[in-house]
N, C-alpha and C positions, 0 to 999 in steps of 0.2 A: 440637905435640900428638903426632905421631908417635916423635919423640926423648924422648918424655912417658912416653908406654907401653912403647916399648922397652926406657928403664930403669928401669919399676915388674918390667916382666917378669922382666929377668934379677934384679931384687932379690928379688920375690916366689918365683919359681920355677917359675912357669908355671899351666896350666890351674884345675890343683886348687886354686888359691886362691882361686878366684870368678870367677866368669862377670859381662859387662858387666853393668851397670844400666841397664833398659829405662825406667823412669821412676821417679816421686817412689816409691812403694809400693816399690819394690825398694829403692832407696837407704835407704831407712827401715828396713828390713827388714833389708839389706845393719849397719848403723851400730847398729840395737838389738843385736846379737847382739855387737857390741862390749862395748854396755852390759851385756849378761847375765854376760860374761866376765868386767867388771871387778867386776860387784856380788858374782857367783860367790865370786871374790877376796877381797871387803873380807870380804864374811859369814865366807868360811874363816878368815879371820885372828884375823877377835873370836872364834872360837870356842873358836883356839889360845890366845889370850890371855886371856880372861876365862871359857871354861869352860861357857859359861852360853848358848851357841845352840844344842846341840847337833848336829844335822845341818842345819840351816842352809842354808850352801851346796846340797845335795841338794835340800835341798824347794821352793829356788829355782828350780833348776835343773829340775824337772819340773814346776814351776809350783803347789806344792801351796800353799795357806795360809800364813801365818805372823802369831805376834802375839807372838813376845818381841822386846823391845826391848835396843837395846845406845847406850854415849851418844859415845863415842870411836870412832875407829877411823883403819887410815894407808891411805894410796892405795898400791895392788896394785905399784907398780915401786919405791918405795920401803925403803932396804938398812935390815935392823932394825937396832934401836938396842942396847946395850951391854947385859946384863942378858935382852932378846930372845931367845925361842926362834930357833934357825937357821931356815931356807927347809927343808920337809921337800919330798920325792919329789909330794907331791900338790897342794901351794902352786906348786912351781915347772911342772908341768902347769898348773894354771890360771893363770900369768902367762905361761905362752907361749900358749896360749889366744887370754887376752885381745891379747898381741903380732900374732897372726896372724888374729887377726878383726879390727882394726885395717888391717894390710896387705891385708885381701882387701878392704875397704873400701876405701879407698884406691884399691886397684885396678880394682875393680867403676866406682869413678867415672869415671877416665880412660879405660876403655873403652868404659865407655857415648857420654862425650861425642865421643872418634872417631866412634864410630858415630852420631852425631846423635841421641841421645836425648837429650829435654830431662827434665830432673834439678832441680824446682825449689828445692832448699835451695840447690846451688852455683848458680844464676842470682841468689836473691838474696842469696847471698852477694857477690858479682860488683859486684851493683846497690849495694850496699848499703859494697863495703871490707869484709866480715868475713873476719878469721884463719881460719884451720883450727881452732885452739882455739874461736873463735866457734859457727863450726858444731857444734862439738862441743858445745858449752853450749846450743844451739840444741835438739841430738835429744834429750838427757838430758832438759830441757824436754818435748819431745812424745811421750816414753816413756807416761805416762800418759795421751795422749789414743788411742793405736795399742791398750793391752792395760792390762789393772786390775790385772794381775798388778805390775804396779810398783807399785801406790798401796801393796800389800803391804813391798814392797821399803824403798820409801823410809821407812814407819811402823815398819818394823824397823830400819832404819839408824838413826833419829832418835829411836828407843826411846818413841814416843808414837803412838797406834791413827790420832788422826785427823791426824796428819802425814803423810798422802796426797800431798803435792806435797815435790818437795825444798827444800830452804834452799839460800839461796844457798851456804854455805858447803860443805852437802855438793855441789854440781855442781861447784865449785870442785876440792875431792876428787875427784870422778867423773871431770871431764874432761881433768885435769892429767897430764904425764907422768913430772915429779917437782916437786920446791919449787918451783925459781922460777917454773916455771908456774901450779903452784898460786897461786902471789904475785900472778901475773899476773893470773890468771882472778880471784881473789876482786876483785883493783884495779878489772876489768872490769865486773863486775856490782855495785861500788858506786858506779862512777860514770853520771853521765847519758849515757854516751855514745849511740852509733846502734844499739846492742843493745837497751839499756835503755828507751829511746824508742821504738823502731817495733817491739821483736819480743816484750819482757820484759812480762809483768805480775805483778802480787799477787796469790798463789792466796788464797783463803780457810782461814781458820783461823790467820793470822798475828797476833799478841800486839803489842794495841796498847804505843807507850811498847818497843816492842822493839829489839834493835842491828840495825843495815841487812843484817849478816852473817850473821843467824838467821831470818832474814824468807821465806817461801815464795815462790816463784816458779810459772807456768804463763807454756807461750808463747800469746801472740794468735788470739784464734779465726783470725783472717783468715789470718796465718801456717799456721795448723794445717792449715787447708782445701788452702791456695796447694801446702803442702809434699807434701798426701797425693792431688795430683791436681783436685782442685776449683777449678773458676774460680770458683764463685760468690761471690758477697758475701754477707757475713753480712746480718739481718736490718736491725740496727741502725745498718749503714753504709749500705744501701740504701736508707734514709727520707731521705737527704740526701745520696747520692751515684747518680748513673747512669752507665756507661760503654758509649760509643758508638761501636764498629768505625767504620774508614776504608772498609770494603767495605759497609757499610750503607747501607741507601736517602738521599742527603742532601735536605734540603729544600734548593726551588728557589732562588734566588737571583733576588726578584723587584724590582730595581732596585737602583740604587747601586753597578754593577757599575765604576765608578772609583775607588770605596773599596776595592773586593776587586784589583782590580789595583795598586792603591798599596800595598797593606797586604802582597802578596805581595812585592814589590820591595823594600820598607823589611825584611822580615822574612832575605830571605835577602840580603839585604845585608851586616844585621844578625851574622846568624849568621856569613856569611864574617869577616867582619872581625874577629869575637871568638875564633874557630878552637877551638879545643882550650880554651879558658877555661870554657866552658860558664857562660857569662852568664846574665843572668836578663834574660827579654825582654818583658815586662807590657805588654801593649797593652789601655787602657779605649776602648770605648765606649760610648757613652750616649745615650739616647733611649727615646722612648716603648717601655714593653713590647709584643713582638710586632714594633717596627719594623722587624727583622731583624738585630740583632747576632746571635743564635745560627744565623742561615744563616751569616751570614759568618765565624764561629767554624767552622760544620761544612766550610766550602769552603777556608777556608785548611787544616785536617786533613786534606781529602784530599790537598789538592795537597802535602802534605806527608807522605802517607801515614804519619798519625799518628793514631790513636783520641783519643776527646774524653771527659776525664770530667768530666758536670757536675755541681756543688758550687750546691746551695741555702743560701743564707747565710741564710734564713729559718727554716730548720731546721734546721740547726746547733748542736748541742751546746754547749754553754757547758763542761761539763766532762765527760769521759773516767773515773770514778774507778775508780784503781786499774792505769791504764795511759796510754798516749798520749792525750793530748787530739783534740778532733776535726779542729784544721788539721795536726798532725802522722796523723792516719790519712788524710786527705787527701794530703799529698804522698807517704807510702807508696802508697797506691793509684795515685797517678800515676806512680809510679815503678816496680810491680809491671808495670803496665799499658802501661808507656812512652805514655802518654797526655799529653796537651798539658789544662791542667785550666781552667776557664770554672767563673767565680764569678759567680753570679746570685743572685737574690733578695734584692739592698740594699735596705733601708726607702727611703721617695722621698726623705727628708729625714734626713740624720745627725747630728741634734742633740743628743742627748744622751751625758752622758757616758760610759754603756756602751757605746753604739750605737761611739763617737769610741774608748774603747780595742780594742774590736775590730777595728775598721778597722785602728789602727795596728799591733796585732799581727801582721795578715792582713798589710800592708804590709811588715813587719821581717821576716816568713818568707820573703815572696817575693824580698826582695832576694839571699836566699841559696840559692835556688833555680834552678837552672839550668835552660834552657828554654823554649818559648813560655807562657805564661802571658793567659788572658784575663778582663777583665772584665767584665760586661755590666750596666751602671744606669741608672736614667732621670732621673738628676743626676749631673755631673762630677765628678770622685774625688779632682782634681791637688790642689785644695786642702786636703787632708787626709795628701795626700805627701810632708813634712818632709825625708825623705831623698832625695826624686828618684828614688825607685822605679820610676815609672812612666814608660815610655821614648816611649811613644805615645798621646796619648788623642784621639777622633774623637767627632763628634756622628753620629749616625744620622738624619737628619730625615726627614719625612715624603717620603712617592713619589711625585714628578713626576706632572702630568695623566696622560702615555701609559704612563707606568711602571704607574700606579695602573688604569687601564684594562686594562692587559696582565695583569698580575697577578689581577684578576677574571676574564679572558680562562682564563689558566692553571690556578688553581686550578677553576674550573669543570670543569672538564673529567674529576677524578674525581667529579663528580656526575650524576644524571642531573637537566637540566635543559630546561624547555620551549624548543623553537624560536622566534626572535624576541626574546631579551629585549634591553633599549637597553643593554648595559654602559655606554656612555660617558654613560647620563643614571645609572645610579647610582654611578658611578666621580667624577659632577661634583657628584652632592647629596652621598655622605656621604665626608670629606675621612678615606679610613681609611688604617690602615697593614696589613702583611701578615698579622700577629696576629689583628685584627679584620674582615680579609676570609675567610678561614680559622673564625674563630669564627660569622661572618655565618652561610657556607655552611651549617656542621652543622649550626647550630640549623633553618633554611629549610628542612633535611633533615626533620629531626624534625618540623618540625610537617605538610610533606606527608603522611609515614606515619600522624600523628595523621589528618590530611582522609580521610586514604584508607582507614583501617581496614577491612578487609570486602571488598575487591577496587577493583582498575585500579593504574595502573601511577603508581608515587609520583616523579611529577615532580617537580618545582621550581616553582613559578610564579613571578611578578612580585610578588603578595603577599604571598607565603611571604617574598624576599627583604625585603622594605621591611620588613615587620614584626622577621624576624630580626636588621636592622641597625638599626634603633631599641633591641631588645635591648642590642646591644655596645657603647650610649651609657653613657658615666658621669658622671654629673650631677647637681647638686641641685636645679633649676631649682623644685622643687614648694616649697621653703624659703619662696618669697618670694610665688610665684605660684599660679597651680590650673591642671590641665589640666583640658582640655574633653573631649569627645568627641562628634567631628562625626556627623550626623546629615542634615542636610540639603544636596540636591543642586542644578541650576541650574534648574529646575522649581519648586523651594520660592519661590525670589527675583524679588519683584514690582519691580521697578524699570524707569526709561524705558530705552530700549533703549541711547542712549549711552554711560550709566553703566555696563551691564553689558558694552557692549566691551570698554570701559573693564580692569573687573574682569577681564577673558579676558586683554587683552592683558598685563595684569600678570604673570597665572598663566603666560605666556607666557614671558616673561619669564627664568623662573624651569625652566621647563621646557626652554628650547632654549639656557640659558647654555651648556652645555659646547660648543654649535657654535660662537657669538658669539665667546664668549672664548675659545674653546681653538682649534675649524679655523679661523675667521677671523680670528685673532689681537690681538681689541681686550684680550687679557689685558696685551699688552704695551703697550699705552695707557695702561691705569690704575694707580696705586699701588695703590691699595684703593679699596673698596665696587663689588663684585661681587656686590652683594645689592641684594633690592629695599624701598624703603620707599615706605611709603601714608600717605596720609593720608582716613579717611571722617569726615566733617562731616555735619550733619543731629539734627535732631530723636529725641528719646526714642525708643523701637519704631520706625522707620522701616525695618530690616534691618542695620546696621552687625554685630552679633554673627553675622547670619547669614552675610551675608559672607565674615566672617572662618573663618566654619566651612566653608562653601561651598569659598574654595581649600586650607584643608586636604584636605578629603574630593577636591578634584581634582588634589594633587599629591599625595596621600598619604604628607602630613606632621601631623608632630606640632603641638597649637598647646596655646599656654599663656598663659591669662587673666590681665593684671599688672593691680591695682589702684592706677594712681597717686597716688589720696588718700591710700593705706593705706602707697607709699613716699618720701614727700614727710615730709621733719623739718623743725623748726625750727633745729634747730642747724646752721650754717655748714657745710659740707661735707657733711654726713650722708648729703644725697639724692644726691648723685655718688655715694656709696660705696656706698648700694644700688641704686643703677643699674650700677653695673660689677660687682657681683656678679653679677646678674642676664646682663648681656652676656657675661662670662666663662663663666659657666655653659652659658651656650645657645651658644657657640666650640661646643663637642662636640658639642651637641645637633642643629642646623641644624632645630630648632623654629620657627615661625611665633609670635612675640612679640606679640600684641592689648593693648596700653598701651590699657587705657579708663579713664573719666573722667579722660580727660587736663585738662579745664578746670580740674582742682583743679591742674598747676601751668601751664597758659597762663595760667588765668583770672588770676594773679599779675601778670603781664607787664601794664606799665602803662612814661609816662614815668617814666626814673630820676632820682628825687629825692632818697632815703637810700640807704645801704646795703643796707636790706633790697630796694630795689626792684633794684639791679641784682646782688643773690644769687640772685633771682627769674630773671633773665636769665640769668647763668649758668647756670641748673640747666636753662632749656629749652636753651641753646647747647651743652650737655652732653650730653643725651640726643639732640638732633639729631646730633650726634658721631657720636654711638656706632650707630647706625640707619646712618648711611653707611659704619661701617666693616663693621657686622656682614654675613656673606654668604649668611645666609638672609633670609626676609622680617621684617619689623618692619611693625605698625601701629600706625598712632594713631586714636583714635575721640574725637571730638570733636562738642557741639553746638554751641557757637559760634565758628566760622572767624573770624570778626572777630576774635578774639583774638590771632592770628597774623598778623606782617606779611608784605609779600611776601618779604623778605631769607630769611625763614625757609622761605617757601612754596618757592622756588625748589629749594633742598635735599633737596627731597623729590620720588621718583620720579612718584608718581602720586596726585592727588586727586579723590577721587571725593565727591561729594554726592549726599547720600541725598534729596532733597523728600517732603513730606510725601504718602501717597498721595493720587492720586483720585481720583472719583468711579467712573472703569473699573478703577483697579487694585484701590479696594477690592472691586470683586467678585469681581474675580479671586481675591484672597486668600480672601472668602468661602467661594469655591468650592470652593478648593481647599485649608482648612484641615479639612476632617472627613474624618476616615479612613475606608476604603470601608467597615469593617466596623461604622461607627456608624449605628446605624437612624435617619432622617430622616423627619420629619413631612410629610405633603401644602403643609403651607402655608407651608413656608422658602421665603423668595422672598430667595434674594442679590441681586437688583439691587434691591430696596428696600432691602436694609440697607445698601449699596455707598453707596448714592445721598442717604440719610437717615442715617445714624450716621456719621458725620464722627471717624475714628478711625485711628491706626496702625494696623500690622501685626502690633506687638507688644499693642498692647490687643484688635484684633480675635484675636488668639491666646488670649489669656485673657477673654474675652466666652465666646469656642466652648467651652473647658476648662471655664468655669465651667456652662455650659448645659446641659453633658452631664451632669452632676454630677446638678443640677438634675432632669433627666430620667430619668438612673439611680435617683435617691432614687422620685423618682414612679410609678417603673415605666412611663415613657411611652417614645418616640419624639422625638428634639430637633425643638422647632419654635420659631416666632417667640415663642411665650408665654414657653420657658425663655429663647431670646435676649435678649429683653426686662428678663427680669429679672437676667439676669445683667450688663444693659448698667447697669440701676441700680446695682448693688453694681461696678463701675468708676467710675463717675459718684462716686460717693459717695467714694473716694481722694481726690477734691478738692472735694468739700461742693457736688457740685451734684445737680440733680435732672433727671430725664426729662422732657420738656413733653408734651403730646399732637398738637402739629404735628410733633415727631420723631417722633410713634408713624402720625400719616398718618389710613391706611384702616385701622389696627390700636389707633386709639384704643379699642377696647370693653376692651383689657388694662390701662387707664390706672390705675384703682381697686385693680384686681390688684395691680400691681405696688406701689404707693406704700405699700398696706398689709402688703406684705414676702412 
C-alpha cells in the first residue's frame, strides 16, 4: 500500500490533486466529477460537430437544464478522424480536466485506504473481482441516483427527454479510455457476467424487442445504498432476508451440545484442508421446527466470528425482474456481509415439481459457492443432492429428559414466574422441543397480563403454563374424535372406595412418571409404553365418562371422546388405519384418549371361525397395540368385560369396574346432584329416592335436570312431585311405567303423574 501511494504521489503531483477519501460519499463524489469532465467533453465535441448544442457543455457544467438532444458522439481521449475539426485551446482543457479528476480519483482512493477508511465500491470491488473499468461502469450507473442533473445529461447524450438512465453503450463511451476499452466494456455489460448479475439492472423506459447495446441500465438499489454509506437492506430483500452480527445476543444452545462440538471440528477441519480453494461447505440439518438448528447455526457463527444471514425459502422470490434473481441477491448479500447464509423455511415435504426444481437450483449455486453454507428442514435434503453438494447432513432430535428440563429451567428465567413450579412433571408431560418451550412461555406470559388486567404483579402460574402448552400442540385429533370439557371433580364421583384408589393410583401414575422413569431409571427397562392404559367396565350411567373427565380435570390434560362404532369399517384394514390416525395424532397431543362403546368392536370378538371373525381379532389386538405404545393415557369404556379374555385383560394397566349404585350411594348422588342455587321443596326426601328409584347416576342426572325444568315451567321449587314425574318420562325410554309401591308414602302423586 505504501509503495501504492508513493507512486500515485510523485505521478499525481502532490497535495493539490485530492485529499484521501474518508468514505463511500467522498469516493462518489471524488469519481462523479470525473464523470462531469468526461460528459463536459463529449457535449463540447457534438457541438463542434454538429452545430446544434449550443453552449452545452456550460450549462452542464453549472448544472442548468437541458433538453436538445444529440444521437452520435466519440469518447473525450479519442484522436479525430480525417475530415475532423483539430482539438481546439478549450477541448484540450477539458480533456485534461477530465485526465486529472481521473488521477485525483485514483488517488483520493489509495489514500483513503492507507488511512483505513472503508470505501464501499473498492471493497466490493475486491469481493466481487471487478476491473477498474468495472468500477467505473459502476459510478456512471449511480450518477443518477447521487444528483438528477445526469438524468439531463444522459437525455441529452441519447437525444431522447425520457432517456434518464444511460445505455449500455453510452457507459461503454463514458467509461472507456480509448477503443479497445470501449470493446471491452460494451463485451462487459453484454455478457452475463458478475457485473451484470449482482450490480447491473434494467432501468425503465428500455424498448422492448431492442439490441442488448441500446438497452438502459441503473445499478441495484442494494448496491446504490452499500456504495453511498447505508447498511440497510432494501425493503424487498428484507421480507425474506435477516442479517444477524456475530456480536449479537445468540440464543442458548439448549441441548445437543455434541452436535455443536462435532460440527465445529468437521467444519474447521473442513476448511483447513481445502486452504485457499474456498470450497463450498453445506451442512443440512433437520428436524422438527424450533428443535435448534438455528441455535446451532448462531453458535458455529460466533465461534467463527462470522454474521448469519437468514434466507426464508418460504418467501423467496421466484423471480427478480429486470435484475438478479433472488438466490443471486442472496449470495451478494452474503458476500457484502461476509455472512455464513442459513436457508430455512423448506415446505415439510418436496414433492412437487416446482418445489424439486428449486431445490436443485438452490443446490447447483451452492456448489459454486465458497464457504459455510447452512440448511435448516424438518425433512432430509441428501436425496435431492444429485451432485453431492451437501458435505454434512445431521438430524436434530428431540431433547433428552434433563436437556428438556434444563431448557425449561433456562428459558424461564427471562420470565417472571411463580415459585414452586414442578419443571420436571411438565418437561415429562409435554415431549417439546426448544421452539415450543420458548413459544409455551410467551403465550403463559400473555394470558397472566390477560388475568391480571387492573393490578398485581403478572406471574406465571401452573395454569397459565399447562394451558399455554396445549396451545403449541398441532394436531388434528378433533377430525375423528370431540373433545370434552371437563367439569367435574372427585366429589362429583360416587363409587366404592376401591375403585376410586384405584382411579388415583392411575392419575398417579401419570403424574409422578418423570421420577419412575427418569430419577429411578425404569426408562431404561422398558422399550416402549410409558403411558397408561384403563380399562372401565360397568353398566350405562354408572360414572365411566365421569371418570374419565375426572383425571383430566386432575392432571390437567386434554381428553378427547373416540366413538368406536363410528371408527369401526367393514372393510379389511380400514379400522387399523383410523385407529393409527387417531394415535399418530394424539403422539403430539399427550391427550387422554376415552374409546367408548368399545363393545361395538369387543362385542365382535367371538371363537375364530371365518375370516371375518379373526379380522375382528385383529382389530382389538391393534388397538390394544397402540394403548401400550402411546405415552399418554388411553381408555377403554366398556359394558360388558365378558367380552374380553384374560390374554387381553392382562395388557392393560388398570381395570376398574363401575357396579351399579346402591341404595347409600344413590343418595349420595341425590344429594349432591342439585346446585346450591336451585330452590328445593320441603318435602325432597333423597334417601327415599336413594332407597326406592333403583337407577344410575347418569339417569338420576337427568331425573334432577328434567325436574328442574318441570319446576321452572311451574314457577315452583323442585320437590318430589317434579321428581316423580320426571322419573316417568325416564321410565318411558324403555316402555315402562311408575307403580305406586315405587311411589311408597307419596303414592297420592300416582294419578298425577300417569296422566302427564
Amino acid at each position: 500500500m505504501e509503495q501504492a501511494v508513493a507512486t500515485a504521489e510523485a505521478a499525481y503531483g502532490g497535495a493539490e490533486n485530492g485529499a484521501p477519501f474518508r468514505d463511500g460519499t467522498d469516493y462518489v463524489g471524488g469519481w462523479l466529477e470525473w464523470l462531469d469532465a468526461g460528459i463536459s467533453l463529449m457535449l463540447y465535441r457534438r457541438e463542434r460537430l454538429e452545430g446544434e448544442l449550443g453552449s452545452a457543455a456550460e450549462a452542464f457544467s453549472t448544472g442548468a437544464a437541458m433538453s436538445a438532444g444529440a444521437r452520435d458522439f466519440r469518447h473525450p481521449t479519442r484522436r479525430t478522424n480525417e475530415g475532423e475539426p483539430p482539438l481546439d485551446k478549450f477541448e484540450l482543457e477539458l480533456a485534461l480536466q477530465w485526465e486529472r479528476a481521473r488521477e485525483r480519483a485514483e488517488r483520493g482512493e489509495l489514500l483513503g485506504e492507507r488511512d483505513n477508511a472503508f470505501l464501499p465500491l473498492p471493497y466490493l470491488a475486491r469481493l466481487f473481482g471487478l476491473t477498474e473499468l468495472e468500477q467505473r461502469i459502476a459510478v456512471i450507473c449511480l450518477a443518477v441516483e447521487v444528483d438528477r442533473k445526469y438524468e439531463s445529461a444522459f437525455a441529452l447524450l441519447q437525444g431522447e427527454r425520457s432517456a434518464t438512465h444511460p445505455s449500455r453503450d453510452l457507459i461503454a463511451s463514458l467509461a472507456a479510455s480509448n477503443a479497445d476499452e470501449r470493446r471491452l466494456a460494451a463485451r462487459i455489460l453484454r455478457d452475463d457476467g458478475v457485473l451484470s448479475r449482482y450490480f447491473l439492472r434494467e432501468a425503465a423506459g428500455t424498448r422492448k424487442g431492442g439490441t442488448t447495446i441500446n438497452k438502459y441500465c441503473r445499478l441495484d438499489e442494494r448496491i446504490v445504498r452499500f456504495a453511498l454509506d447505508s447498511i440497510t437492506m432494501p425493503e424487498e430483500l428484507a421480507r425474506y432476508m435477516e442479517i444477524v452480527s456475530p456480536s449479537a445476543e445468540t440464543p442458548p444452545l439448549l441441548g445437543h451440545f455434541d452436535i455443536q462440538t462435532k460440527l465445529r471440528s468437521w467444519l474447521t477441519r473442513r476448511i483447513e484442508e481445502d486452504g485457499s480453494n474456498g470450497a463450498s461447505q453445506v451442512v443440512s440439518l433437520w428436524g422438527a421446527e424450533g428443535a435448534g438448528g438455528r441455535a446451532q447455526a448462531a453458535h458455529i457463527g460466533v465461534h467463527f466470528n462470522e454474521a448469519l444471514l437468514y434466507v426464508d425459502m418460504a418467501k423467496l422470490p421466484e423471480t427478480d425482474e429486470g435484475g438478479p434473481d433472488a438466490l443471486d441477491a442472496v449470495f451478494r448479500e452474503a458476500a457484502i456481509q461476509q455472512a455464513i447464509p442459513v436457508f430455512y423455511g423448506f415446505p415439510a415435504a418436496i414433492d412437487g415439481e416446482a418445489e424439486k426444481r428449486r431445490m436443485t437450483a438452490l443446490l447447483e449455486r451452492l456448489a459454486r459457492l465458497p464457504g459455510i453454507v447452512f440448511l435448516l428442514s424438518e425433512e432430509p435434503l441428501r436425496s435431492l443432492d444429485r451432485r453431492g453438494v451437501i458435505g454434512l447432513e445431521l438430524e436434530i432430535p428431540g431433547l433428552r429428559d434433563e436437556e428438556r428440563i434444563e431448557a425449561w429451567q433456562t428459558l424461564a428465567l427471562a420470565y417472571e414466574v411463580e415459585g414452586g413450579i414442578d419443571w420436571e412433571a411438565l418437561a415429562s408431560r409435554f415431549i417439546f422441543h426448544p421452539g415450543q418451550i420458548e413459544g409455551a412461555l410467551a403465550a403463559a406470559r400473555a394470558a397472566a397480563q390477560w388475568r391480571l388486567t387492573g393490578g398485581g404483579r403478572e406471574l406465571i402460574g401452573w395454569g397459565d403454563l399447562i394451558q399455554a402448552c396445549y396451545k403449541q400442540l398441532n394436531h388434528n385429533l378433533g377430525a375423528k374424535s370431540k373433545r370434552l370439557s371437563p367439569k367435574h371433580r372427585w366429589a362429583d364421583l360416587v363409587l366404592p372406595e376401591p375403585q376410586t384408589r384405584k382411579l388415583q393410583h392411575a392419575c398417579n401414575h401419570i403424574r409422578y412418571k418423570h421420577t419412575v422413569y427418569g430419577s429411578w431409571g425404569f426408562q431404561r427397562k422398558l422399550s416402549y409404553g410409558t403411558g397408561v392404559s384403563l380399562l372401565f367396565s360397568g353398566p350405562p350411567g354408572t360414572g365411566k365418562t365421569m371418570a374419565a373427565e375426572i383425571a383430566a380435570n386432575e392432571l390437567d390434560m386434554e381428553i378427547y371422546k373416540i366413538d368406536l362404532s363410528q371408527i369401526i369399517s367393514k372393510y379389511i384394514g380400514e379400522t387399523e388405519k383410523n385407529l393409527r390416525e387417531i394415535f399418530d395424532e394424539a403422539q403430539s397431543s399427550y391427550a387422554i384418549l376415552f374409546f367408548d362403546e368399545a363393545d361395538a368392536l369387543f362385542g365382535k370378538r367371538s371363537e375364530v371361525k371365518d375370516s371375518h371373525d379373526k379380522n375382528a381379532n385383529t382389530e382389538v389386538a391393534f388397538l390394544l397395540q397402540k394403548m401400550e405404545e402411546y405415552r399418554g393415557i388411553s381408555i377403554l369404556a366398556t359394558n360388558y368385560l365378558q367380552n374380553m379374555d384374560e390374554a387381553f385383560l392382562r395388557r392393560i394397566n388398570y381395570v376398574i369396574r363401575f357396579p351399579f349404585p346402591d341404595e347409600r350411594q344413590r343418595e349420595t348422588i341425590w344429594k349432591s346432584i342439585f346446585p346450591q342455587e336451585t330452590p328445593l321443596a320441603p318435602d325432597l326426601d333423597c334417601g327415599f329416592l336413594g332407597r326406592k328409584l333403583q337407577m344410575s347416576g347418569g339417569s338420576i342426572k337427568n331425573v334432577a335436570l328434567t325436574a328442574a325444568f318441570l319446576a321452572s315451567g311451574n314457577g315452583e321449587s323442585v320437590g318430589m312431585k317434579h321428581i316423580f314425574q320426571a322419573y316417568q318420562y325416564e321410565l318411558d325410554k324403555t316402555n315402562r311405567t311408575i307403580t305406586r309401591e315405587e311411589l311408597g308414602e307419596y303414592s297420592y302423586f300416582f294419578e298425577e303423574i300417569r296422566n302427564g
